[in-house]
N, C-alpha and C positions, 0 to 999 in steps of 0.2 A: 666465376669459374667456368672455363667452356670445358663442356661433354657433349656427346652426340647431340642427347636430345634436347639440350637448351640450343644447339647448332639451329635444330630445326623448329623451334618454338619460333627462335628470334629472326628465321625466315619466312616463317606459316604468318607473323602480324607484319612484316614490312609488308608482307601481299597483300595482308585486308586493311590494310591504311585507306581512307578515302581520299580522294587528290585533293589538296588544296585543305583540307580540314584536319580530324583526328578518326576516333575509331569509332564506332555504334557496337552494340552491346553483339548485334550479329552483322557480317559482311553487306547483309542487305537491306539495313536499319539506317535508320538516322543516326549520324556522329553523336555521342552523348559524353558526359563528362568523367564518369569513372572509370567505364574500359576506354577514356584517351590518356587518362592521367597514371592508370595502372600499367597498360602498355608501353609509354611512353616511360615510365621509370625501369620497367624492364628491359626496354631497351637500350636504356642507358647504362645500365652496368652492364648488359651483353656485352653493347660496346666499347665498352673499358675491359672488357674479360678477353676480347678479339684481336686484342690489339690497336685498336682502331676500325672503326668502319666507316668510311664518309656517306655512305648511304643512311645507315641508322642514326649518324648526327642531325645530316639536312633535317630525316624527317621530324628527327623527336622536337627540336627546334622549330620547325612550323607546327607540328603540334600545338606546343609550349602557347605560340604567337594567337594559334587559333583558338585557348582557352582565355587569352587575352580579349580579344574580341569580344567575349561572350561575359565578361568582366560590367556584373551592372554598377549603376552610378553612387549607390548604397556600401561594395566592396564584393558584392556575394555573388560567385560564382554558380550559376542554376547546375541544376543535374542534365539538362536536357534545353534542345533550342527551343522552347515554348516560353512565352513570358510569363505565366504562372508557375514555371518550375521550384521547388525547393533547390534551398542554398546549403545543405549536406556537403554537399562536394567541393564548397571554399576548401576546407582543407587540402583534400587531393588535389586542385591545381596548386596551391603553397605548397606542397612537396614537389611535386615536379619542377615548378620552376625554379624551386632554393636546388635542386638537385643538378641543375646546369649554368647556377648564377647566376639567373638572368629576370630580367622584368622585375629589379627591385621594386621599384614604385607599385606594380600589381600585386606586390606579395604583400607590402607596407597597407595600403586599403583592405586586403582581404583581411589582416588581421585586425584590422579594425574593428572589421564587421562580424570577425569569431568574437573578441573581446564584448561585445555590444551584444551578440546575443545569444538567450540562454533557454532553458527548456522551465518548466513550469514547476514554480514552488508547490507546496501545497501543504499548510500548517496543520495536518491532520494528529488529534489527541493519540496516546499511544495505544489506546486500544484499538482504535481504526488504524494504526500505523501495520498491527501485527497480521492485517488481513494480507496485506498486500508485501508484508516483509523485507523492505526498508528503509532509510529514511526521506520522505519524500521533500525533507525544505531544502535537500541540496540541489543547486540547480545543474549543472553539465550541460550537454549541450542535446537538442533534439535532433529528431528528421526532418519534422517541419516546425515551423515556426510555431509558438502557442500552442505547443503542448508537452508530454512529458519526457523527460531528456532519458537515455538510454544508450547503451552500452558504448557500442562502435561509432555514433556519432561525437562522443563525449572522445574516447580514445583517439581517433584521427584528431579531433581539434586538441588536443594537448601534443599530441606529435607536431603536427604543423606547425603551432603555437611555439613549443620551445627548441624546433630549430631554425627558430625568426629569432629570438634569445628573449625568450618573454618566459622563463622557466619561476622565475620570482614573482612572477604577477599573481594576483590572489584569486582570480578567474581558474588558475592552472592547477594555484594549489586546492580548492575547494573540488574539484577536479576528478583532481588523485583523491581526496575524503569521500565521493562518490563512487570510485571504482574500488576502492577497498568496503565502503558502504554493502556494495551490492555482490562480493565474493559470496562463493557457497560454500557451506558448511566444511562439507568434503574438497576444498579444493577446485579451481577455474571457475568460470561467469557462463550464466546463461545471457539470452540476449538483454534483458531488460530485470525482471526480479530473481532471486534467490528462492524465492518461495511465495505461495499463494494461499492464502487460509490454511496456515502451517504446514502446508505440506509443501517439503524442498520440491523444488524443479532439475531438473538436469541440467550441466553444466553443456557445453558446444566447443568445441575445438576452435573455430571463426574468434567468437568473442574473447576466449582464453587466449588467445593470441594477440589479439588485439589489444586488451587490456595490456597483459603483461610488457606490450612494445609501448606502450604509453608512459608505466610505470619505468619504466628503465630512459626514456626522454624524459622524465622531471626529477630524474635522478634519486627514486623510490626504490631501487630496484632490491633493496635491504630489506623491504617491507613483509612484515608476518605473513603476506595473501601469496608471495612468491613462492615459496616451494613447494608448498600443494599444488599451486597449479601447475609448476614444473612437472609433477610427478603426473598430474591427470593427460599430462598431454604425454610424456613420456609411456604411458601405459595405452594413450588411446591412438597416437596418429601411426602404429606401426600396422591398425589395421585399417583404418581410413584412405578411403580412395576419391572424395570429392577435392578435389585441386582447390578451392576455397579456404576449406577447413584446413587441410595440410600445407599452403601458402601460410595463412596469418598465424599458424600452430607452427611451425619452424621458424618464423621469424620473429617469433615472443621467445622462445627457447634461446635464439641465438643472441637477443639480446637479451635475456637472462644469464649470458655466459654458459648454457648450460646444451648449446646445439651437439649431438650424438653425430658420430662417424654416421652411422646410417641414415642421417636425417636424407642426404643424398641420392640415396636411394628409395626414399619415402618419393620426394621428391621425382623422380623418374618415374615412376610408379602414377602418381598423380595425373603427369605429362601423356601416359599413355590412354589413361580415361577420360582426358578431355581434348586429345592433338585430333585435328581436323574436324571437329563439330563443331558447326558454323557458330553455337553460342559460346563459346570458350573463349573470347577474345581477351577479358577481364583476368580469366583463368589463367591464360598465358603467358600474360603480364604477370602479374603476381609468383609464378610459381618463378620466372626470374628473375625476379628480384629477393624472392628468398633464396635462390640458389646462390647469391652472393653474399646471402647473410645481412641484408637492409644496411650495411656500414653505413650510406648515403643519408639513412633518414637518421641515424643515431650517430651523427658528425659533432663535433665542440660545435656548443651554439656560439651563434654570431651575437654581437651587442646589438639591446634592442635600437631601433629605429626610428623617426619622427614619424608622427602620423600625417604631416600635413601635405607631403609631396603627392603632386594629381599624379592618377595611375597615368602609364605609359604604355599606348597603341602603337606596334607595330605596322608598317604598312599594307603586311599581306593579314592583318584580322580582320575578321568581318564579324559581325551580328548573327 
């Protein structure tokens, strides 16, 4: 949908684009993997909302190439150009690049390397289970490797996941028994537990939304945890102004079916507390691509893929 200020969102990140790479988290940072993959998908429904814009194609598409690049031999997309980086953000480059068709073979490895790894069982009795509130032998997916899986990590890798067409694998579905696991009482997710030596936690708008867009990609979106959380985001993002929270809280809504006329205005609102702060880049991104409602990442999955085709480098990726 173009309005003013996605007009000038989707003008404020063609500028902080770095040449030849993607975005960094601020204009004067190093390129990093999720405000290039979050930017990059905002852009890309800008520019289907514009008509067309050949300038925000070229760029999102070298983007795209230069998350390629960064594509290690394992399938795992770092967060950042350091070789000890965590692999978190495979998923956000699989959605961008399932978002322009392209770099099959990059998407076919990445998933590999979501399939393959998982965040930390832990067969704890249920009286130690109740400290920590709940249940910790499901695995999902972590931040880093070896250790314990949590919310938004576990959410992006089922998005990702099943619009590669891997919604039937049992990685996806144990998954979704983890994010319904870790719902709170009252309705929406905090980032990680429901509760800590029985006392509930507070639920987050971020994670509530993120789960929820997870559950409606493995096509749960029926699930007893959905309409509390509807209603928690429905009652909290009308006063929320962090563009994070109000990105992944509109776009759980919208794909809950249940996105508000005013979400749009939620949304402008957000645009206004983060337009021109050099750390908003992520923000930016995000906020449009909930402004078109996510269609792109909740598309008919595609059938899934062979695993054995070597990923495919573009000419302009680099390391």
């Amino acid at each position: 949908m173009k309005t003013p200020w996605s007009e000038r969102a989707g003008r404020e990140l063609l500028a902080r684009r770095i040449p030849g790479s993607g975005w960094g988290y601020r204009p004067d940072r190093s390129p990093s993997t999720e405000p290039t993959a979050l930017a990059g998908l905002g852009l890309a429904t800008w520019e289907r909302s514009t008509g067309g814009n050949p300038e925000a194609t070229t760029v999102v598409r070298s983007a795209a190439s230069w998350l390629a690049g960064l594509q290690r031999p394992d399938g795992s997309v770092p967060s950042a150009t350091v070789p000890t980086a965590p692999g978190w953000t495979t998923a956000h480059a699989v959605l961008l690049w399932n978002s322009i068709d392209d770099l099959a073979a990059n998407r076919r490895h990445a998933c590999g390397w979501l399939l393959r790894t998982e965040g930390v069982r832990e067969p704890l009795p249920p009286a130690e289970r109740r400290v920590i509130g709940h249940d910790p032998t499901l695995a999902g997916w972590p931040w880093v490797a070896g250790t314990h899986p949590w919310i938004e990590p576990t959410a992006m890798a089922l998005v990702a996941l099943c619009a590669e067409g891997y919604r039937e694998h049992h990685r996806v579905a144990e998954g979704v028994r983890l994010i319904r696991d870790r719902a709170m009482p009252g309705g929406g997710w905090n980032y990680g537990n429901p509760e800590v030596f029985g006392r509930t936690l507070r639920p987050q708008p971020g994670p509530t939304g993120a789960a929820l867009l997870a559950l409606a990609a493995a096509g749960a979106s029926d699930d007893r945890v959905v309409p509390p959380a509807c209603d928690y985001l429905l009652r909290t993002l009308p006063s929320t102004r962090s563009a994070l929270s109000v990105g992944w809280g509109v776009l759980g809504l919208a794909a809950s079916g249940v996105r508000p006329a005013e979400a749009s205005e939620w949304l402008a609102t957000a645009h206004e507390s983060c337009a021109g702060r050099p750390d908003s880049t992520a923000e930016l991104g995000l906020l449009l691509l909930a402004e078109s409602g996510g269609g792109r990442l909740l598309r008919e999955p595609r059938l899934p893929v062979k695993q054995d085709d070597p990923p495919r480098r573009t000419e302009d990726s680099t390391r």
